[in-house]
C-alpha angles and dihedrals in degrees: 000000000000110000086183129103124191125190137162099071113137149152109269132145138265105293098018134118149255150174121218121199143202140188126196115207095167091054090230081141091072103070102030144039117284112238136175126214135189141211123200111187121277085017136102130257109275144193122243115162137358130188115203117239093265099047102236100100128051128176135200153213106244105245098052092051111134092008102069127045121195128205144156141225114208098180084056101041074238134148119178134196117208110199127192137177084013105199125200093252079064080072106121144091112283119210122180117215148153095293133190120198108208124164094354089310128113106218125178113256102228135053093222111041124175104217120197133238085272129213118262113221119189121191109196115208 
């Protein structure tokens, strides 16, 4: 059962801004990097970001370098997804879970990831 909860989604226009958030109630978080994934319809599942356990590296998806900033909160069980200049292609459900990023992907860490209800953002041309 997901112990994630993601929040923050919405509907904004292209260039404009949002703050994704996630809350870890399994404490997963603790022991591994924080990622979050999207899924636009009719596409697979895909990594977008991932922070590294201790919070100092981050690393990202190409096409949202230099928009989205990702960080993490350990005290909070908490992992957070900055977005900027959203473009329409950004339209998708985000989810947050345990991530690895191994040659430039974003995968997620474990085989058997419970993935949350996710938080749909929509960017309108």
């Amino acid at each position: 059962q997901a112990q994630v909860v993601e929040s923050g989604g919405g509907l904004v226009e292209a260039g404009g801004s949002l703050r994704l958030s996630c809350i870890d109630s399994g404490l997963t978080f603790d022991n591994y990097a924080v990622g979050w994934f999207r899924q636009a319809p009719g596409k697979e599942r895909e990594g977008v970001s991932c922070v590294s356990w201790s919070g100092n590296t981050a690393w990202y998806e190409d096409s949202v370098k230099g928009r989205f900033t990702a960080s993490r909160d350990k005290a909070k069980n908490a992992a957070y997804l900055q977005m900027n200049s959203l473009k329409p292609e950004d339209t998708a459900m985000y989810y947050c879970a345990a991530c690895s990023a191994i040659g430039g992907s974003i995968i997620p860490a474990l085989a058997h990831t419970s993935w949350g209800q996710g938080t749909q953002v929509t960017v309108s041309s």
